[in-house]
DOMI-457631 format. One record per residue: residue in three letters; x, y, z of N, C-alpha, C in turn; residue number from 1. Coordinates in steps of 0.1 Angstrom, whole numbers. Layout:
<recs>
{residu: Ala n_xx: X n_yy: Y n_zz: Z ca_xx: X ca_yy: Y ca_zz: Z c_xx: X c_yy: Y c_zz: Z num: NUM}
...
</recs>
This chain:
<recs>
{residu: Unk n_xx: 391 n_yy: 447 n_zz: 362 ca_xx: 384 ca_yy: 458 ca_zz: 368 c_xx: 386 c_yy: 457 c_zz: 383 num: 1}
{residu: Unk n_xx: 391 n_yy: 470 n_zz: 389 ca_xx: 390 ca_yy: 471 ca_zz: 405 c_xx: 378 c_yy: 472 c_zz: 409 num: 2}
{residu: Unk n_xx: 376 n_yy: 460 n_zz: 420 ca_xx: 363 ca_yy: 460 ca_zz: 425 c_xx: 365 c_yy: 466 c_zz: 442 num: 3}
{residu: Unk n_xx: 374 n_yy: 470 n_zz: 449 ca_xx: 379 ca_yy: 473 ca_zz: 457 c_xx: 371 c_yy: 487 c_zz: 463 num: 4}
{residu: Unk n_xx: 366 n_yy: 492 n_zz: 475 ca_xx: 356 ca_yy: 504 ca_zz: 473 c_xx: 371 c_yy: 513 c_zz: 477 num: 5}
{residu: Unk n_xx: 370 n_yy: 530 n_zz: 476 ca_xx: 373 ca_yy: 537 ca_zz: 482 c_xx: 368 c_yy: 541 c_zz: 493 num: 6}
{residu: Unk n_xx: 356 n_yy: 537 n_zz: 498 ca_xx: 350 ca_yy: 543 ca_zz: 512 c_xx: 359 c_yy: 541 c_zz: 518 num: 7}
{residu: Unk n_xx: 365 n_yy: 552 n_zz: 526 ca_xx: 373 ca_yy: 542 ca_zz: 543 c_xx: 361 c_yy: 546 c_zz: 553 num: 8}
{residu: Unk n_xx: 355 n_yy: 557 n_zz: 557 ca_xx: 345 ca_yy: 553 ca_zz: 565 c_xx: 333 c_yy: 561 c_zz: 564 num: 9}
{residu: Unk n_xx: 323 n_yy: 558 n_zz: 574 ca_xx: 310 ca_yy: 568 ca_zz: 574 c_xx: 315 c_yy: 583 c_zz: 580 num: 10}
{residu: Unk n_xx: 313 n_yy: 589 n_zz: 570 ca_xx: 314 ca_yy: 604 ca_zz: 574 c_xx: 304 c_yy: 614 c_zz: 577 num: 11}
{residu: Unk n_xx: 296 n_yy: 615 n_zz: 576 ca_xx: 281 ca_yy: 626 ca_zz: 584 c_xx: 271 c_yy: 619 c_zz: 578 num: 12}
{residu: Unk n_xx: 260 n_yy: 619 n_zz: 589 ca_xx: 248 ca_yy: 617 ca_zz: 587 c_xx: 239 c_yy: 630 c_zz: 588 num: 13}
{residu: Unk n_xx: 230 n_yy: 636 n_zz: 584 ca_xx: 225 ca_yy: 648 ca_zz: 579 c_xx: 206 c_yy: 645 c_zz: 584 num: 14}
{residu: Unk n_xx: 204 n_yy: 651 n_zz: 594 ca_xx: 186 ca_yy: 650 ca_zz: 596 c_xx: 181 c_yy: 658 c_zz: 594 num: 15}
{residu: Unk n_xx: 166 n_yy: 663 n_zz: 590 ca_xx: 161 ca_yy: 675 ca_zz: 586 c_xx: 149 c_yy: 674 c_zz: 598 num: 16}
{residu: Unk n_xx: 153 n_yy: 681 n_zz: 604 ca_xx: 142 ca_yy: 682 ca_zz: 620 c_xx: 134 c_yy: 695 c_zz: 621 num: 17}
{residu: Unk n_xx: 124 n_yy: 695 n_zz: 626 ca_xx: 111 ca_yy: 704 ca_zz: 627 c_xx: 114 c_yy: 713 c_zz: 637 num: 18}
{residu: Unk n_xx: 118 n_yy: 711 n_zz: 654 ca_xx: 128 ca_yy: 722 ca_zz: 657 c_xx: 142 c_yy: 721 c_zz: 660 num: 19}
{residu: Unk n_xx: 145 n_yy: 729 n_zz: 652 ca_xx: 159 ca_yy: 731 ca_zz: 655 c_xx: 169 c_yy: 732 c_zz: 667 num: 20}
{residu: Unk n_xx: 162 n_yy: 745 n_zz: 677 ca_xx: 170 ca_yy: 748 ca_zz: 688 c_xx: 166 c_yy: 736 c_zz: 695 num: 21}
{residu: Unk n_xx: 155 n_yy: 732 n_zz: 699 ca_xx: 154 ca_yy: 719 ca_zz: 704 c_xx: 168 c_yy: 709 c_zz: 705 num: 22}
{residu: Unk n_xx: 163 n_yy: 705 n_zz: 690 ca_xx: 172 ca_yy: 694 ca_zz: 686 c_xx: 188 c_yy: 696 c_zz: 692 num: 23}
{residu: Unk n_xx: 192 n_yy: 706 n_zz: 689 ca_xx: 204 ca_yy: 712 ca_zz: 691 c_xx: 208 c_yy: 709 c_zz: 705 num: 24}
{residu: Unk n_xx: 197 n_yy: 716 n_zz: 715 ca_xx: 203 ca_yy: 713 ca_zz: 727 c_xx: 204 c_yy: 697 c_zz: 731 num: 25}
{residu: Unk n_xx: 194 n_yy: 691 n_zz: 728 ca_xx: 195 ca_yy: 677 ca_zz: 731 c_xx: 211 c_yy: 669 c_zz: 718 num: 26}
{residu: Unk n_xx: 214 n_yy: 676 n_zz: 711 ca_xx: 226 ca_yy: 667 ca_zz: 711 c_xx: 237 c_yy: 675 c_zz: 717 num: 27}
{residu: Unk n_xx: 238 n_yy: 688 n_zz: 718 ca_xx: 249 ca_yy: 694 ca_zz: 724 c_xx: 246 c_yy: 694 c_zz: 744 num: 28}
{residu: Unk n_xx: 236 n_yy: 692 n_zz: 743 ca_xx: 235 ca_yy: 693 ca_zz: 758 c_xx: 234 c_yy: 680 c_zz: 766 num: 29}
{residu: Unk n_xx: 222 n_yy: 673 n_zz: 760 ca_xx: 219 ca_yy: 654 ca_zz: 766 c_xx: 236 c_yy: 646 c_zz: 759 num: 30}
{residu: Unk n_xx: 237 n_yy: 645 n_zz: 744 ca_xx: 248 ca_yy: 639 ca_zz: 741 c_xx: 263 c_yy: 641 c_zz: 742 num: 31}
{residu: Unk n_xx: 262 n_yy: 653 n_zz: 746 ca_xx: 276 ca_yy: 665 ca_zz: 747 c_xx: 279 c_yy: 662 c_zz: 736 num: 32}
{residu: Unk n_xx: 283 n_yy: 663 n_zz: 720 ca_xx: 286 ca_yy: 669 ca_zz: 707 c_xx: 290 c_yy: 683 c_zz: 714 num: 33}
{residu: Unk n_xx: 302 n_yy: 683 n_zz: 705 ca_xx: 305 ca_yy: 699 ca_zz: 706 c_xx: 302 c_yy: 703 c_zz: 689 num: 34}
{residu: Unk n_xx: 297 n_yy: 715 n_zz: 691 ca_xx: 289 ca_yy: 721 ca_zz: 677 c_xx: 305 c_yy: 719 c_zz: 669 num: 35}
{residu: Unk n_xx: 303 n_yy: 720 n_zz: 657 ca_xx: 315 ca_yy: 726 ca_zz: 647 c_xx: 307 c_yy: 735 c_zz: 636 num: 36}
{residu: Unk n_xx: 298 n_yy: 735 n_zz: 637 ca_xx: 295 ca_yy: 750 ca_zz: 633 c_xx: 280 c_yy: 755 c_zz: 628 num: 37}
{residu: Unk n_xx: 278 n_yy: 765 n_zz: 629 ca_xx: 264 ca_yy: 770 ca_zz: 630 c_xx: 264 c_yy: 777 c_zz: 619 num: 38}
{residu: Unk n_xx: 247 n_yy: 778 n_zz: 619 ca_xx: 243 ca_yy: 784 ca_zz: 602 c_xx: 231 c_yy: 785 c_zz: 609 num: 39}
{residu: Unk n_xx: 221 n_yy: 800 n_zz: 601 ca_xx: 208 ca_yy: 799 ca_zz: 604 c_xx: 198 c_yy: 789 c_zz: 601 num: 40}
{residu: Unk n_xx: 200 n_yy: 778 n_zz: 594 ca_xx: 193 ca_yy: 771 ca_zz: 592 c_xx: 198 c_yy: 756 c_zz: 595 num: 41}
{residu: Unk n_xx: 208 n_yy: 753 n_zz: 601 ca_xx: 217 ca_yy: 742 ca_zz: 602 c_xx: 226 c_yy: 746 c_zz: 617 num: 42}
{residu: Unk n_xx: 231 n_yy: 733 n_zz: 619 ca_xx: 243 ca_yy: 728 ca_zz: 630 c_xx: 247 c_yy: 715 c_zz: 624 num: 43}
{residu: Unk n_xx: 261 n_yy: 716 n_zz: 628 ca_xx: 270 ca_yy: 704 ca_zz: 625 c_xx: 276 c_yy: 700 c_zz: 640 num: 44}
{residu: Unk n_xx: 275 n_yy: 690 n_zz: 643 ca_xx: 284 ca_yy: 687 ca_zz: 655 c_xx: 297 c_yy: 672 c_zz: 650 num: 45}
{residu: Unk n_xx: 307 n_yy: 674 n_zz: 660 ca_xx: 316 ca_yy: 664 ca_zz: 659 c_xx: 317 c_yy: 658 c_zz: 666 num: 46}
{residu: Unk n_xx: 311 n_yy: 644 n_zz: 656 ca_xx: 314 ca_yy: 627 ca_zz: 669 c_xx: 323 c_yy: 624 c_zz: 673 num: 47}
{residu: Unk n_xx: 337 n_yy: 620 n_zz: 660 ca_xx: 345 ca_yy: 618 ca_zz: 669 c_xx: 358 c_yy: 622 c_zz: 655 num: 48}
{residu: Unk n_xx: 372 n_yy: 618 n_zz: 654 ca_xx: 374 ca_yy: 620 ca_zz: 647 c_xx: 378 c_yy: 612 c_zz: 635 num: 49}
{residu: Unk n_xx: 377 n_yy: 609 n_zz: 622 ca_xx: 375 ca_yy: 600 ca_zz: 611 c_xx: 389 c_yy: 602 c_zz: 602 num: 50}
{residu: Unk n_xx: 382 n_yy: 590 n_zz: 591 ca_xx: 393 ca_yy: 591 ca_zz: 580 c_xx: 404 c_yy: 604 c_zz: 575 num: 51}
{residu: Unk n_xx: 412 n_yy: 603 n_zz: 574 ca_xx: 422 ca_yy: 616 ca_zz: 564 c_xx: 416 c_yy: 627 c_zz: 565 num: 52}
{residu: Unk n_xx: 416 n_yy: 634 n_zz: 581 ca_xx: 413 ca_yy: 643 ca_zz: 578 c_xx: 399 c_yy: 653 c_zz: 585 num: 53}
{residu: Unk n_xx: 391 n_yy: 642 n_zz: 580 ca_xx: 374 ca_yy: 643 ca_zz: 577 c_xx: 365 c_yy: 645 c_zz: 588 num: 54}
{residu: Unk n_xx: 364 n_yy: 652 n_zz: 596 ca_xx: 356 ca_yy: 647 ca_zz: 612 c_xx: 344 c_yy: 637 c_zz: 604 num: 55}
{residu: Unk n_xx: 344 n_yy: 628 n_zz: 615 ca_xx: 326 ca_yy: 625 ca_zz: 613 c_xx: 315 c_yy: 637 c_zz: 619 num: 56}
{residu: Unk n_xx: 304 n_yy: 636 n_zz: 621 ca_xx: 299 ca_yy: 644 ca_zz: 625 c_xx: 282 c_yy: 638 c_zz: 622 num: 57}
{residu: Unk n_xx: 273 n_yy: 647 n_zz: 627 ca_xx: 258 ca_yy: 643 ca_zz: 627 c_xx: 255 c_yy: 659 c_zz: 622 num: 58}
{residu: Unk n_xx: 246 n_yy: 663 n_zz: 613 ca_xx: 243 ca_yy: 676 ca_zz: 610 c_xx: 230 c_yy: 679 c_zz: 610 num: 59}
{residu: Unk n_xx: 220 n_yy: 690 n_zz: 618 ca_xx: 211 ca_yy: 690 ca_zz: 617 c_xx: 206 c_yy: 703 c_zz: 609 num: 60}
{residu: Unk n_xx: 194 n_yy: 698 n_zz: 602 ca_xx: 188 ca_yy: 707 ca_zz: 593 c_xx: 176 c_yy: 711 c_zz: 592 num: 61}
{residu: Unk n_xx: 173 n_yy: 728 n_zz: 595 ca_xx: 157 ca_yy: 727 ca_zz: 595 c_xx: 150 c_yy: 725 c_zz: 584 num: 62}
{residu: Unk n_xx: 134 n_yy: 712 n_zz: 588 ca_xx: 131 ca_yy: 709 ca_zz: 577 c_xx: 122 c_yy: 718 c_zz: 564 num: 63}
{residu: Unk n_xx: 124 n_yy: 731 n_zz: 570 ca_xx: 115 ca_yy: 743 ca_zz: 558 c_xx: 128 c_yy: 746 c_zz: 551 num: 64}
{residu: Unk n_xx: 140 n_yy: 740 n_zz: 550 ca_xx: 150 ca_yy: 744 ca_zz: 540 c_xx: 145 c_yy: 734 c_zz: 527 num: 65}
{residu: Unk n_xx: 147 n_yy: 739 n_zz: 516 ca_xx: 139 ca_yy: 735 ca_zz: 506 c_xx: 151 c_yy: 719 c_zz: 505 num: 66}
{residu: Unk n_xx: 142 n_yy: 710 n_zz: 497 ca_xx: 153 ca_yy: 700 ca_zz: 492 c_xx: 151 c_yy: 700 c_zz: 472 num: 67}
{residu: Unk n_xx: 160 n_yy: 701 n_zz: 468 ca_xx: 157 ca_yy: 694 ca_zz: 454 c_xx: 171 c_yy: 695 c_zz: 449 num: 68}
{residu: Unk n_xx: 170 n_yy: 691 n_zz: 435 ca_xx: 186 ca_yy: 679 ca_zz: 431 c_xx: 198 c_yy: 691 c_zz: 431 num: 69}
{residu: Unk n_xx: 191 n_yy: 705 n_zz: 432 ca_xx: 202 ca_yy: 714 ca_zz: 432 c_xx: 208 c_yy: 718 c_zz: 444 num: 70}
{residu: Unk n_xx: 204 n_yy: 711 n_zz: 459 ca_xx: 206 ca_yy: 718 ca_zz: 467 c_xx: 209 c_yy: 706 c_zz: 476 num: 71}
{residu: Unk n_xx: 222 n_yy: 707 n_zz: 480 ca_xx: 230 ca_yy: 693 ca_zz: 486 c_xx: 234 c_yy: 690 c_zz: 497 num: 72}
{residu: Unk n_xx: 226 n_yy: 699 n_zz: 507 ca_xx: 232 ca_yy: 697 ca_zz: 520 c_xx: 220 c_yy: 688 c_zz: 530 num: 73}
{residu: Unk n_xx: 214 n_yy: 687 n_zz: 523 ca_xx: 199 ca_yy: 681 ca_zz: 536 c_xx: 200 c_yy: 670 c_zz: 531 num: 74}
{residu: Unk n_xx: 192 n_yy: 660 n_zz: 540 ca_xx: 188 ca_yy: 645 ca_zz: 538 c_xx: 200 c_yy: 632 c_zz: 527 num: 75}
{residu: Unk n_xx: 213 n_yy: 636 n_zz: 533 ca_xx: 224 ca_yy: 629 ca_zz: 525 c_xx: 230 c_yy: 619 c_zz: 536 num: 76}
{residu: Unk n_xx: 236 n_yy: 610 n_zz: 530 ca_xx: 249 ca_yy: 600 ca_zz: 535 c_xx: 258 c_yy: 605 c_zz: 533 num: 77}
{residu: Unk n_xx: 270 n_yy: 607 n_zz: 538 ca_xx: 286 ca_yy: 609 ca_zz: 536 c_xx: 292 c_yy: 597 c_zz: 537 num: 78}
{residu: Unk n_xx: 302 n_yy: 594 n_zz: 529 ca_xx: 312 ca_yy: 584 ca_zz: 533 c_xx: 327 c_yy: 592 c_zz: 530 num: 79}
{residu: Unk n_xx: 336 n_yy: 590 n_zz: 541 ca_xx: 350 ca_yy: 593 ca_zz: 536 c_xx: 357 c_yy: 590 c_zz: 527 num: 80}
{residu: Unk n_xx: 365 n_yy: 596 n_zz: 518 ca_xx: 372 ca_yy: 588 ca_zz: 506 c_xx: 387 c_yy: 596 c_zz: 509 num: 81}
{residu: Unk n_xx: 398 n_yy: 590 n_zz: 504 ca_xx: 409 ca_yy: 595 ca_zz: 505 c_xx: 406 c_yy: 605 c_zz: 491 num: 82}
{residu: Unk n_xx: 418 n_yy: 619 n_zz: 498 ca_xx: 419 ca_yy: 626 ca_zz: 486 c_xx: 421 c_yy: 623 c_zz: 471 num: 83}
{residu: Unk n_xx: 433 n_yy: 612 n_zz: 473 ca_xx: 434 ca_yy: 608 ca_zz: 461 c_xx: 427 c_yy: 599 c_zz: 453 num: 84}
{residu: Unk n_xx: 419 n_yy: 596 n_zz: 463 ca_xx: 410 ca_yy: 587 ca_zz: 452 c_xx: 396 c_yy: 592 c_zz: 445 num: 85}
{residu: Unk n_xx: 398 n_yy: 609 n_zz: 448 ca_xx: 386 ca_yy: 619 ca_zz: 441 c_xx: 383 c_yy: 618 c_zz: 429 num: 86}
{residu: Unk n_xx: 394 n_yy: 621 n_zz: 422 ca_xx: 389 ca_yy: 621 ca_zz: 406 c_xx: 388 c_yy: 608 c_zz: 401 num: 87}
{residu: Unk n_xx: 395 n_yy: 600 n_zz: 405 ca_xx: 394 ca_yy: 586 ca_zz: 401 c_xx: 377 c_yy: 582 c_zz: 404 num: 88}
{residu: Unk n_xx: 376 n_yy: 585 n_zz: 418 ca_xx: 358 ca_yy: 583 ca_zz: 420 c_xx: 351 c_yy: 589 c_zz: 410 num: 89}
{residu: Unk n_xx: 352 n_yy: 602 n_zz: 410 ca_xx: 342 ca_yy: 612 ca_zz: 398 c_xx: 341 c_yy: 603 c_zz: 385 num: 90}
{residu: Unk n_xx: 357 n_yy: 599 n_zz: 378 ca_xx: 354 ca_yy: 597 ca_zz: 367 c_xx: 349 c_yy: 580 c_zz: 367 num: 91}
{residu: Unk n_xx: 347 n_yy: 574 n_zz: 372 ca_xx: 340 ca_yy: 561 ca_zz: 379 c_xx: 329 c_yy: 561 c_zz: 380 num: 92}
{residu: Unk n_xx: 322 n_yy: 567 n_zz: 388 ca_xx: 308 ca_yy: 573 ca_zz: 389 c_xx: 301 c_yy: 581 c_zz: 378 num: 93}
{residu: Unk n_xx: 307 n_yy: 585 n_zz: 372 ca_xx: 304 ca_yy: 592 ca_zz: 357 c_xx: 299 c_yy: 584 c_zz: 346 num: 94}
{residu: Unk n_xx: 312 n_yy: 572 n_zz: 346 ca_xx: 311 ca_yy: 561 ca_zz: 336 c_xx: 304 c_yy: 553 c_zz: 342 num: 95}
{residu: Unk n_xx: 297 n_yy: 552 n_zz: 350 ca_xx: 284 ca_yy: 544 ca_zz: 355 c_xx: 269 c_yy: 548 c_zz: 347 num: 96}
{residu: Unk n_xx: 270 n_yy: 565 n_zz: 343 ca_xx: 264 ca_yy: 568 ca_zz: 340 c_xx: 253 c_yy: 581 c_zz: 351 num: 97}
{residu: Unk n_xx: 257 n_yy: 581 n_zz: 359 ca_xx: 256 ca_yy: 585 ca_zz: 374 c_xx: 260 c_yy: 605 c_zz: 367 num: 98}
{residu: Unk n_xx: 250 n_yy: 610 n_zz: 375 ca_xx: 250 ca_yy: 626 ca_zz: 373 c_xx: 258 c_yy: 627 c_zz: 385 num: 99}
{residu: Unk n_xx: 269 n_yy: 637 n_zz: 385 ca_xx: 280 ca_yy: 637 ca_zz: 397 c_xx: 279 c_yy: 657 c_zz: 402 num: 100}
{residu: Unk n_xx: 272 n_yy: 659 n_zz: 410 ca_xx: 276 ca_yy: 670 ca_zz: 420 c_xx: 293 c_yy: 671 c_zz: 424 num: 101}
{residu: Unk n_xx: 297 n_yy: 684 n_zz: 419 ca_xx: 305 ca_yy: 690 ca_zz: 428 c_xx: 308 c_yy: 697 c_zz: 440 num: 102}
{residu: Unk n_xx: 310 n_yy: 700 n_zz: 450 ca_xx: 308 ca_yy: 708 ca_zz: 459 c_xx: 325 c_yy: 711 c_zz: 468 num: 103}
{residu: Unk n_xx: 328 n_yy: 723 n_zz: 474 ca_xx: 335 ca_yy: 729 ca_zz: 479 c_xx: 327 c_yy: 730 c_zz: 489 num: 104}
{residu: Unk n_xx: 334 n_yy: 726 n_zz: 504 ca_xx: 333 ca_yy: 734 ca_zz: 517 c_xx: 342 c_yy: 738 c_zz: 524 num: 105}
{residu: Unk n_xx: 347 n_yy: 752 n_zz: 521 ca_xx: 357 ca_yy: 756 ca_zz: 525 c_xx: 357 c_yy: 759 c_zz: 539 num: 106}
{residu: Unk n_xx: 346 n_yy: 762 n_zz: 545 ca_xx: 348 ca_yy: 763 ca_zz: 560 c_xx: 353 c_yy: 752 c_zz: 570 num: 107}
{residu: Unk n_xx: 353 n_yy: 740 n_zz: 565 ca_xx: 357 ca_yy: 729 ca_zz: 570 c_xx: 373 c_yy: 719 c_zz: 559 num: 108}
{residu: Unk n_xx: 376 n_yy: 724 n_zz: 548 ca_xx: 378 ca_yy: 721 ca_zz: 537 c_xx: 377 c_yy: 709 c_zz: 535 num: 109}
{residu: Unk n_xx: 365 n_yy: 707 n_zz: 531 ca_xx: 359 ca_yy: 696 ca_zz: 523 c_xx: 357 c_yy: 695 c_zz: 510 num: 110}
{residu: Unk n_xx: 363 n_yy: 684 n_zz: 497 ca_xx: 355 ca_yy: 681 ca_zz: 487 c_xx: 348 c_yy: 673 c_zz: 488 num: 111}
{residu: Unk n_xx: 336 n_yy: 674 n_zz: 481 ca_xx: 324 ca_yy: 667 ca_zz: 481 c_xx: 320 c_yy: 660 c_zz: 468 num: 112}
{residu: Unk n_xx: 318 n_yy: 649 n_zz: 462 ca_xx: 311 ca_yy: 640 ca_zz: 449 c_xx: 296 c_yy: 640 c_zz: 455 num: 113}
{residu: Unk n_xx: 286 n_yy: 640 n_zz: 450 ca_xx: 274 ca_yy: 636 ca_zz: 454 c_xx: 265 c_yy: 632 c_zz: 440 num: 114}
{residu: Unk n_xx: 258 n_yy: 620 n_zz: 444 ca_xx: 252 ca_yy: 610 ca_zz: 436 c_xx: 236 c_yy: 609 c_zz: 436 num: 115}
{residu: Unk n_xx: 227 n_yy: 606 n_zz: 436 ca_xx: 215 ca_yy: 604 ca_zz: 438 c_xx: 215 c_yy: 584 c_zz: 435 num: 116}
{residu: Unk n_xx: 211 n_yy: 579 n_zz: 445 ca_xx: 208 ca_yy: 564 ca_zz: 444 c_xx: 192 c_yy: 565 c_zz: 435 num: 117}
{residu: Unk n_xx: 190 n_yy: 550 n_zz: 437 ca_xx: 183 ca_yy: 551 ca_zz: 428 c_xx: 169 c_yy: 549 c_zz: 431 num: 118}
{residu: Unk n_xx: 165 n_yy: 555 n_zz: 443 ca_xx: 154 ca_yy: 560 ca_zz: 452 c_xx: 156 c_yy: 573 c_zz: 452 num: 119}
{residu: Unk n_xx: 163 n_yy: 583 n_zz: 446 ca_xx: 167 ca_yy: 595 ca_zz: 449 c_xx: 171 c_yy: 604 c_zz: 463 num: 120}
{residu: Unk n_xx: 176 n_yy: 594 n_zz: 472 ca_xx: 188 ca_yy: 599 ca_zz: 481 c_xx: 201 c_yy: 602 c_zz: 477 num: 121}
{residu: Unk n_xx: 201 n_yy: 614 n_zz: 485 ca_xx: 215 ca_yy: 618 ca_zz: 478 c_xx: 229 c_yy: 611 c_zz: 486 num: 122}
{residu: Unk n_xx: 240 n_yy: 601 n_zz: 476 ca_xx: 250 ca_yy: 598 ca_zz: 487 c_xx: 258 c_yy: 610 c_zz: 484 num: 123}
{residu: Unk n_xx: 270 n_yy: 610 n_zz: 497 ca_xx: 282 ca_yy: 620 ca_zz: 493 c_xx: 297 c_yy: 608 c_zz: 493 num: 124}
{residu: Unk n_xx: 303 n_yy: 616 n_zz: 487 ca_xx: 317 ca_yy: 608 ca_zz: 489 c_xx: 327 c_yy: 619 c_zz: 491 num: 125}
{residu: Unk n_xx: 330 n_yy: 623 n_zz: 503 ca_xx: 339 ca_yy: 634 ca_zz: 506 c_xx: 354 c_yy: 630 c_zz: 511 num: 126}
{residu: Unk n_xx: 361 n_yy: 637 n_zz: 507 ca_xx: 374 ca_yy: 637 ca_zz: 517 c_xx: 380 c_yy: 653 c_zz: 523 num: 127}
{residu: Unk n_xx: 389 n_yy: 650 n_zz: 528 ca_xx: 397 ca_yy: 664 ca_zz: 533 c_xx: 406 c_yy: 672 c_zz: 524 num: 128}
{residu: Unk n_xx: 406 n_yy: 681 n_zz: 519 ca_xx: 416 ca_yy: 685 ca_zz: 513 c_xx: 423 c_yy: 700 c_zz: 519 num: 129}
{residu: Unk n_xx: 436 n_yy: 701 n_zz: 526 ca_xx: 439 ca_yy: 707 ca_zz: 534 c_xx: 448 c_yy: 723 c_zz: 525 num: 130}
{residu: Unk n_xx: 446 n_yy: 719 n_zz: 509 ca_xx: 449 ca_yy: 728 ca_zz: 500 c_xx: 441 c_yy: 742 c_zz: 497 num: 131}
{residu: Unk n_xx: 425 n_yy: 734 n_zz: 504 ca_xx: 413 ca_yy: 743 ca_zz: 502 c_xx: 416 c_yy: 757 c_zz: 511 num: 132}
{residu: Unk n_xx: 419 n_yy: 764 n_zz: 505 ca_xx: 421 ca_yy: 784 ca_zz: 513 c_xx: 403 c_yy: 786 c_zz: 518 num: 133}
</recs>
C-alpha cells in the first residue's frame, strides 16, 4: 500500500467574518492581497503563487451565509493535489469509507474533492485543471 500523501501544498484558507467590507480592506489595504475575485457574499485574495497551477489564497466569507454539508465554500482547508492524482484521491477517499463532494470552479478552474473530518470540518483537496472552459 502507498502511504505517500498527494498533498503538495496548503492551498486556501476560508474565514467566515461578521464584516465583510471591513475585513476586506484590512487585507487588501493593511496586507496589500490583491482581490482575485469578488462575490456578494465573499472575496478571495492571492498570497502568493502555489502548486500546478493553484494560487494559494485566503478567502473571506460573510458569516450569515448559511453552512451545512451541502454547501462547500465556508469554513474549509484546501490542500493542493496534482491533477493527476484526482481520481486516484476520490477513489481512495471513498474506500476509506469517506462521503466525497464534487465541485467545479470554473472561474478560477479548479477541481475540488471535499471530505468532512471527523469533527465535521470540511477538508478540500483541489488542483488546477486548465481543461475547465
Amino acid at each position: 500500500m502507498d502511504n505517500q500523501t498527494a498533498i503538495r501544498n496548503l492551498g486556501e484558507i476560508a474565514l467566515r467574518v461578521n464584516d465583510l467590507p471591513a475585513m476586506k480592506r484590512f487585507y487588501q489595504d493593511v496586507l496589500r492581497l490583491p482581490v482575485l475575485g469578488e462575490f456578494p457574499d465573499a472575496v478571495f485574495f492571492k498570497v502568493s503563487e502555489s502548486y500546478g497551477g493553484h494560487t494559494q489564497i485566503i478567502a473571506l466569507f460573510h458569516r450569515d451565509v448559511e453552512v451545512s454539508q451541502t454547501r462547500s465554500t465556508v469554513d474549509h482547508i484546501a490542500f493542493a493535489i496534482a491533477l493527476g492524482d484526482f481520481e486516484r484521491e476520490k477513489s481512495r477517499l471513498e474506500s476509506l469509507g469517506l462521503t466525497v463532494e464534487l465541485a467545479t470552479h470554473k472561474w478560477v478552474k479548479w477541481r475540488s474533492l471535499y471530505v468532512r473530518d471527523p469533527e465535521g470540518n470540511q477538508v478540500e483537496l483541489v488542483c488546477y485543471d486548465p481543461a475547465i472552459i
